[in-house]
N, C-alpha and C positions, 0 to 999 in steps of 0.2 A: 307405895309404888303405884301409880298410874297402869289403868289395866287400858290393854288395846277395845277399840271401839266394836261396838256389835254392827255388822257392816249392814244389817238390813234395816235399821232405825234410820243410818243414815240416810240411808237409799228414800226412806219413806218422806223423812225431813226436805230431800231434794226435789221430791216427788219422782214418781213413775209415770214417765214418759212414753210414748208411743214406740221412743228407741227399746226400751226395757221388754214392751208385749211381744217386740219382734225378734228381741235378742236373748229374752230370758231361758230360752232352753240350750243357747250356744256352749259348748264344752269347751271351757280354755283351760289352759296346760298351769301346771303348776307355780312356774315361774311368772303366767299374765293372771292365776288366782291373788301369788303375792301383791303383785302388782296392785292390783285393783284394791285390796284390806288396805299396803300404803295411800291410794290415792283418798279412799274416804276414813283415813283415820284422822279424827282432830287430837289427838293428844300429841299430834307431831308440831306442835306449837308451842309458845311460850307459855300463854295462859291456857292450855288443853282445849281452846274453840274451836280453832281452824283447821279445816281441812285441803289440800287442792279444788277439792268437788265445788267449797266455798267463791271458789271464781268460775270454776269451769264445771257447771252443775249441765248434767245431761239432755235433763229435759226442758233445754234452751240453745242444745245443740254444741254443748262443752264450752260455754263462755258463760259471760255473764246471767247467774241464778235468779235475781233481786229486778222486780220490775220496777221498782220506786227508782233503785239507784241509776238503772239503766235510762230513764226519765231524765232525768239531770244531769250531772258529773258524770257519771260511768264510771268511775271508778271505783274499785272496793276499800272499807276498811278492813285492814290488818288486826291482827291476834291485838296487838297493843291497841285500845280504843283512839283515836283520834289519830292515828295516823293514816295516808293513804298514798294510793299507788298516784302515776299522772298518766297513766296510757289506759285503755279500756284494756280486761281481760282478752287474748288472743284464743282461737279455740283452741283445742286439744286434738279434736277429731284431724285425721288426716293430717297432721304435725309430724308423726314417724315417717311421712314420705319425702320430707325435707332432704336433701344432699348435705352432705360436709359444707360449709361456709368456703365457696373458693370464690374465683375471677372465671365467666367465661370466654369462651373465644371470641367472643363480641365487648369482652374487656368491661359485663356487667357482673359485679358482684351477685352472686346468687347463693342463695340455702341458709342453713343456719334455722332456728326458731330465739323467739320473743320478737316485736315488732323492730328492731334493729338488730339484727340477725348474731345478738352475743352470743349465743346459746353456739357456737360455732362446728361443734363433735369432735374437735380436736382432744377433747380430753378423753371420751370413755365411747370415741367414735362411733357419735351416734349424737347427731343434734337435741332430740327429743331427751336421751337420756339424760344431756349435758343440762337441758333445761330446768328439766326435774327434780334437777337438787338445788335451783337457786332460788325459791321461795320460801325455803324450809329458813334458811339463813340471812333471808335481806329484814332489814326490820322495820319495812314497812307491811311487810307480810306475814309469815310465820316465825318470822325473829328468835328461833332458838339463837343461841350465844355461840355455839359451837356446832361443827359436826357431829363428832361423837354424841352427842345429846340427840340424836334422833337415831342414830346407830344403837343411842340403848333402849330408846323405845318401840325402837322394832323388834330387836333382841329378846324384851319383854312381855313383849305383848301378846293375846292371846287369837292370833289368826287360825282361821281353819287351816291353812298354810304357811309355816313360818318359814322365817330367813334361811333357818339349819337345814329344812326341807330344803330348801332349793338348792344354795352354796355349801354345802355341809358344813355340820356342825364346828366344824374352827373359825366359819367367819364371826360368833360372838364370844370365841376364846382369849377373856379381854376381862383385865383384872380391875372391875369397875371401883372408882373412890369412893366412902361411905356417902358424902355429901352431896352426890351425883345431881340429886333430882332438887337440893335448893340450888347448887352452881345451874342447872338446865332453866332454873325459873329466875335467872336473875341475868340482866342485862351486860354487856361487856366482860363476859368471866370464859374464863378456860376449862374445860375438864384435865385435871391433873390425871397422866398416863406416862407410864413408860415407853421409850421410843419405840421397841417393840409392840406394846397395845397400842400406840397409836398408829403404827402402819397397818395392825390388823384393821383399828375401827378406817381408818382413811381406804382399807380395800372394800368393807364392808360399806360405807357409803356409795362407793360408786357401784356395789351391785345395786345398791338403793334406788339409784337413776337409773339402771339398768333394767328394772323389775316394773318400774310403772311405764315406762317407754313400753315395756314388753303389752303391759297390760293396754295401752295407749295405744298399740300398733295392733288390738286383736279383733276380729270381726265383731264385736260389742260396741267398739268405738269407733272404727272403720268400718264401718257397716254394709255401705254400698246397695240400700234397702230405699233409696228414693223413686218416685214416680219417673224420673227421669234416665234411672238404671232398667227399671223394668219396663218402660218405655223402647230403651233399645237392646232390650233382649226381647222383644215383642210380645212380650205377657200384658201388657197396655198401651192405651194409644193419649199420647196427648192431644187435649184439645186445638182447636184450629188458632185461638187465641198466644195459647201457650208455644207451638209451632211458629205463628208471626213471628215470637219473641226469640224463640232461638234463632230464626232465619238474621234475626235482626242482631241480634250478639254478636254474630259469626259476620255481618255485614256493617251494616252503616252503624247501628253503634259502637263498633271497634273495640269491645268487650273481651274479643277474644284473643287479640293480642296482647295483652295478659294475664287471662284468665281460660288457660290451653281448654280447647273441648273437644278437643281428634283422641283415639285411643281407646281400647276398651273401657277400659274406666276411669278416664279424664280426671281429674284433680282439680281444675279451672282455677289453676293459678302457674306459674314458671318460675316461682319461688324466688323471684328479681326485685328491687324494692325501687319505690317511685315517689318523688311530691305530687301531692295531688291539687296542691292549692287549698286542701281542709281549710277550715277557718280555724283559730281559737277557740278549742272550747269554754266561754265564759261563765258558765255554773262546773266546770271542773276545778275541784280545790287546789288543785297543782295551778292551775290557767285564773286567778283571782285577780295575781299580779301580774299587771301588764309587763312586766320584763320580762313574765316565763315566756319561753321561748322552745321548744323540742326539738334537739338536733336529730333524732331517727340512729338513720345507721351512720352519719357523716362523723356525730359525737362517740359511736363504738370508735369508728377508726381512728380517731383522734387520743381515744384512750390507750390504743391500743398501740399507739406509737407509728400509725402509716402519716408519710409525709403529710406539709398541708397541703401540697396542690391535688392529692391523691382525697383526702376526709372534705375541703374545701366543694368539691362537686359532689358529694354525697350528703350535703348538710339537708335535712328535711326528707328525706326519704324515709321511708319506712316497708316493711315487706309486704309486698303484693299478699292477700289472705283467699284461703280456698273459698269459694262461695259453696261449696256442700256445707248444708245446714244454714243456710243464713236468712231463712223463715221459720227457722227451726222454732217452736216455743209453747207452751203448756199449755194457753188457750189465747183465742183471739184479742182476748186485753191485754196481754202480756206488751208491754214496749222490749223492744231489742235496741242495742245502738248498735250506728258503723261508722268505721272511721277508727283508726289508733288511737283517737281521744277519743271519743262516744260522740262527735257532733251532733251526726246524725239520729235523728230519731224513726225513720222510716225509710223502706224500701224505693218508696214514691221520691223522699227528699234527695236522696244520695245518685238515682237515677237521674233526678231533674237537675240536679248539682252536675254531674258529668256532660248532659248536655247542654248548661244555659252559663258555666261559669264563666265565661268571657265574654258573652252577649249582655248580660246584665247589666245594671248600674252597681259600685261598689257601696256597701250599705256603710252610713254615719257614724257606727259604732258598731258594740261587741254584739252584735245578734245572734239571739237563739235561731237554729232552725227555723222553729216555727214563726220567728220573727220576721227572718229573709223572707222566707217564703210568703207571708202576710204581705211585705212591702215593697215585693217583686225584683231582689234586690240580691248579694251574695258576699259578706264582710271578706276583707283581707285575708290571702293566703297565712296561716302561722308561721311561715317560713317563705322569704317571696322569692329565694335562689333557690335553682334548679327546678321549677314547677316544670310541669309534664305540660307542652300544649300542645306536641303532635296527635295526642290519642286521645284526647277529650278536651272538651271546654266550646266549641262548637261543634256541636253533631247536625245539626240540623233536624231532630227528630219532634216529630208532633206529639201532643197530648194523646195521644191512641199508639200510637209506636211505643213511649215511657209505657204507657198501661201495658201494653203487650212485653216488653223486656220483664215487667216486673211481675207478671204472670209467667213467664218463664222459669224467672229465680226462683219461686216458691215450689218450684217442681225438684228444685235439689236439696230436701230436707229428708233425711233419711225417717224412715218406721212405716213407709206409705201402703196401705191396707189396697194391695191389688183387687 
């Protein structure tokens, strides 16, 4: 039997973060203790690697952990060696403020989490939670074969807080088959259960998603501990550079139209999704072949069964992401990407892309970032229906205005030492 992971190994494996100094005396409840031992246990995997933490590692701001891979592709490999996701990891942080996936009265789809808003809350009402159990099961990630297979290793496992603590003990009153743990380790199989154990493990899964949302949604993760919170609660003052940049967000770079920053504690996003004209990412392994192609949310809805004229104008969207944490990272080497693929490789590139993308010339080929930007230049939209050109692509902003934006951004990375 597979014993549950020692939750402070992993912590150290992920490294301790700045969120960690500032969060490690926070008291969470019992139900966001569970939460937290599922999110860093890797035995919740086919091959016992992987954990959630393995995409959305803390001390990078709940996304991508791996600075080589974030360099590149951006994408991760999954539990099975050689397989990988095609979207960059989305964060985790601030994900529980997401709404139910609806339509709003301006007739934009909004809410939901993953970067095309499947993760909907229709199922365990609650986006985050709905989230939380689709990597345990996709097999480019954690690819166990079944539910129940992670239902008995949470059952088993040796948390300072277990399942029974939380749900009482009937949600692992579930008559497990002897061969459990070779059927969990093997691809395309069932766990054999009677219809009764398997409602129980099917209720017991969704506390599963219910218990890391929990943990996902607690001052640990949600933190609200940036320069920019304590900024406007007046325990610090931003520099005059970093003031340009937000004057500039909220005005001529049009940042903040959707990336909300009114409210006490702003979220700098409205959870609506957009083409942005990204490029291809050409070193992402999903993006090698020139017919990949990422439909966003247009391809949810088309799976989902909404008309075509209805997924037709959604094709290439993808959801607007909170900009808290998105300087977030363990030291100044660290590469981050942005972008739903990882195009981007900096703060600098992604800024200069919002303001120069339709002024440019279109580059000859698959260019890296670094390569546009070397030849003053910005490849092909990945998607060239529905691009956004009301709210970026010509800002008119100078080299000292991007600098000042992007000394702003860096003000909303939680752990910040008043």
């Amino acid at each position: 039997m597979r014993k549950g992971i020692v939750l402070f190994l992993a912590l150290s494996v992920c490294g301790f973060s700045a969120v960690h100094a500032v969060t490690e005396e926070i008291q969470l409840t019992p139900k966001e203790k569970l939460g937290k031992a599922i999110f860093f246990d890797q035995d919740l995997s086919i091959n016992g690697n992987q954990s959630c933490a393995a995409c959305h590692g803390p001390e990078a701001g709940w996304t991508g952990p791996i600075s080589l891979i974030n360099e590149i592709g951006s994408v991760y490999e999954g539990s099975i060696a050689g397989r990988f996701g095609d979207r960059k990891p989305p964060s985790a942080a601030y994900a529980t403020l997401s709404p139910i996936f609806h339509m709003d009265k301006k007739g934009l789809f909004t809410g939901g989490n993953f970067w095309d808003g499947r993760a909907t809350g229709e199922i365990l009402g609650n986006p985050a939670a709905d989230q939380a159990l689709g990597p345990f099961l996709n097999p480019a990630e954690q690819a166990l074969p079944d539910s129940a297979c992670v239902v008995y290793f949470v059952c088993t496992a040796s948390y300072p807080v277990t399942i029974q603590d939380v749900w009482g003990p009937e949600v692992c009153d579930i008559t497990w088959p002897s061969d459990i743990e070779v059927v969990c380790a093997s691809e395309g199989t069932t766990v054999s259960l009677s219809a009764e154990d398997r409602t129980t493990s099917d209720w017991a899964f969704g506390n599963i998603g219910l218990s890391v949302a929990a943990y996902e949604g607690s001052p640990e993760v949600n933190a609200f501990t940036s320069k920019f919170d304590y900024a406007k609660s007046g325990v610090t003052k931003l520099t005059r550079k970093e003031q340009r940049g937000f004057r500039l967000f909220k005005g001529k770079g049009k940042c903040r139209l959707c990336h909300l920053s009114f409210g006490k504690e702003p979220l700098f996003t409205d959870f609506t999704f957009d083409n942005l004209g990204i490029p291809q990412n050409p070193e992402n392994p999903a993006g090698i072949s020139p017919a990949f192609v990422d439909p966003g949310l247009g391809g949810f809805l088309e799976s989902a069964g909404y008309p075509e004229e209805v997924y037709e104008e959604e094709m290439g969207k993808h959801k607007v992401p909170t900009l808290r944490n998105v300087d977030l990272r363990p030291d100044e080497f660290f590469v981050k990407a942005f972008g739903h693929n990882g195009y981007f490789k900096s703060l600098e590139g992604i800024v200069h892309f919002y303001n120069t993308r339709d002024v440019k010339d279109e580059c000859p080929g698959a260019y890296t970032e670094a390569e546009a930007m070397a030849s003053d230049c910005w490849p092909p939209p990945e998607v060239s229906e529905n691009v956004n050109s009301d709210e970026l692509g010509d800002l008119g902003l100078t080299p000292e205005e991007e600098a000042a934006i992007v000394a702003f951004l860096k003000t909303l990375s939680d752990g910040y030492q008043p």
